[in-house]
N, C-alpha and C positions, 0 to 999 in steps of 0.2 A: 572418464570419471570412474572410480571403484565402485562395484556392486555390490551392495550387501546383502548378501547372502544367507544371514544367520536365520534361524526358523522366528518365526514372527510371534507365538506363543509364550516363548523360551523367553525370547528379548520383552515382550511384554510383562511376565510375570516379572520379571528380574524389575524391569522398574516400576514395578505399581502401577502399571495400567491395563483398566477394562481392554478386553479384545475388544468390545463394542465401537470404543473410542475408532480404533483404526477401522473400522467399516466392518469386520468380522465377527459373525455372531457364535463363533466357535464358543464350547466351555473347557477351560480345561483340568482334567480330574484330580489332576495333585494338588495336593495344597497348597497355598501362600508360602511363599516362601517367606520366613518371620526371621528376622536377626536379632539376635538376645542382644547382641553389642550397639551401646548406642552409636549415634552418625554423629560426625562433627561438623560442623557447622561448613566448612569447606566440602566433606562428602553430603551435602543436604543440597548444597549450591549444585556442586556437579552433578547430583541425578537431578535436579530438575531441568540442568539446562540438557543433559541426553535424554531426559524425557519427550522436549520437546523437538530435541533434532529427530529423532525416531516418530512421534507421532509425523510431523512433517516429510519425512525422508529425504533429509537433506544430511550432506558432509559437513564434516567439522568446515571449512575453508567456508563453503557456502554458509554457512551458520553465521558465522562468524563476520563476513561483510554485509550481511543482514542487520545484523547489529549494530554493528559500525555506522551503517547508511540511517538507522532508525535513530541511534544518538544525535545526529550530525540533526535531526529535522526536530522542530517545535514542540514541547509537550515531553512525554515520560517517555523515557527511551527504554523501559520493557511493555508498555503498550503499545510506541511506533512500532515495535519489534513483532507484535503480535497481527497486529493490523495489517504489517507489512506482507505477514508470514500467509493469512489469512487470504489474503487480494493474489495469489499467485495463480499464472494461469491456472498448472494442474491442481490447487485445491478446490478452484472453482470448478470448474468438471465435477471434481468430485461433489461438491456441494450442490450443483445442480441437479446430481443423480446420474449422471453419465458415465459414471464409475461406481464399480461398489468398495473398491479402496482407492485410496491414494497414489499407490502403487500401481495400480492399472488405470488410474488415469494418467498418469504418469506417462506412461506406456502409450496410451491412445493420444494425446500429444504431438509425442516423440512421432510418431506414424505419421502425422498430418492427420489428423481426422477432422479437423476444427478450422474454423472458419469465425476471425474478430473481426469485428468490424465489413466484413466482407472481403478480409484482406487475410490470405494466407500465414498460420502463424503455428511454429510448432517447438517454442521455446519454452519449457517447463515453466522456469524462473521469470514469464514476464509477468511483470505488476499489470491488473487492468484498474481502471477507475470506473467509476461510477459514469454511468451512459454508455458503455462498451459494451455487446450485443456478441454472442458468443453463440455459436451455427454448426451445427453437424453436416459436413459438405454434402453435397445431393450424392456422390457416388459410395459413398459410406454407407449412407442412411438405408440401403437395400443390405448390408451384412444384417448376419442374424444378431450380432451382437446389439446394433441398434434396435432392429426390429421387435428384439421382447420388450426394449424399455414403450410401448405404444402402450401395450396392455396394465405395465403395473404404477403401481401410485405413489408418485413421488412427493415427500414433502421436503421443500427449501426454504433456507431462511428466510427472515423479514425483506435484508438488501438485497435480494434477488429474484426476479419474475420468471416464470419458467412457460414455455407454451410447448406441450409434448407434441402437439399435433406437426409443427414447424420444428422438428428438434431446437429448439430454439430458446434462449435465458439471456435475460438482458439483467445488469447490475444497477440497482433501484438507486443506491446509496453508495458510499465508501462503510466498510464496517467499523464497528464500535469496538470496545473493550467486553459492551453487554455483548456484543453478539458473540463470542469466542466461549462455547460452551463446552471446552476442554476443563478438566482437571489444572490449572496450571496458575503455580504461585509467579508470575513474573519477575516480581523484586529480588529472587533470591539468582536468578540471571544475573539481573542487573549489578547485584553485589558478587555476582561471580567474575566478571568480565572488569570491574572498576577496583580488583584489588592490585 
């Protein structure tokens, strides 16, 4: 798979988004970048939808059968899309606080750190569902990296229950549309992908 390697600042200001969004609380001193020339309703469509492959970090290919899979199932296919996006193993990590971005959860993943279900699982892109139980293996849980998350205070969303003492988050719910507390106009995806 390609790395992307572009500084994460740079690619954020370009598309209008808070560092926050990605998990970093960096500021950065230059100004907005502001374009005098308006966008056309096709450049409006395409930054939103690399807005959100960048907030997610995922590639065009993977983007893109996300999508596909999100159409194919019941209901609006740029909120399956979102839902989809949301339910992945590594943003769950991320969501539960086990990461401070995406990208290193990403990372901790890829390593095996995790433990679903009680079953061995180190595939970024799997989908979990609601009642899936997500575990920081016992020989992880002595790095330091685990070890500072004991002391500090995490807050996660509604569908997910976090217990620090057990490295341990279990998925309460499937997520909503409410719950996806990104910047992100969905429909103009969906009008990107169906012209």
């Amino acid at each position: 798979m390609a790395r992307n390697r572009e500084p994460v600042l740079k690619r954020a200001r370009a598309l209008g988004i808070e560092p926050a969004y990605m998990g970093y609380n960096k500021k950065s001193n230059r100004h907005p970048a502001v374009s005098r020339k308006k966008k056309s309703e096709y450049g409006i469509q395409l930054n939103e939808k690399q807005k959100v492959k960048f907030l997610y970090g995922l590639s065009e290919t993977q983007f893109r059968n996300t999508y596909e899979k999100g159409a194919k199932r019941p209901g609006g296919a740029g909120e399956n899309l979102l839902i989809m996006l949301e339910s992945r193993f590594d943003n769950v990590v991320f969501r539960m606080g086990f990461a401070a971005t995406r990208r290193e959860a990403r990372q901790l993943v890829n390593h095996g750190h995790f433990l679903v279900n009680g079953q061995k699982a180190n595939i970024p892109s799997m989908e979990l569902k609601a009642g899936d139980v997500v575990t920081v293996k016992t020989k992880s849980q002595s790095s330091p990296k685990f070890k500072e998350l004991k002391d500090m205070i995490i807050t996660t969303p509604e569908w997910i229950s976090l217990d620090q003492d057990k490295f341990e988050g279990k998925i309460l719910r499937t997520p909503t549309r409410q719950d996806v507390d990104l910047p992100i106009e969905e429909h103009y995806i969906v009008e990107f992908y169906s012209r």
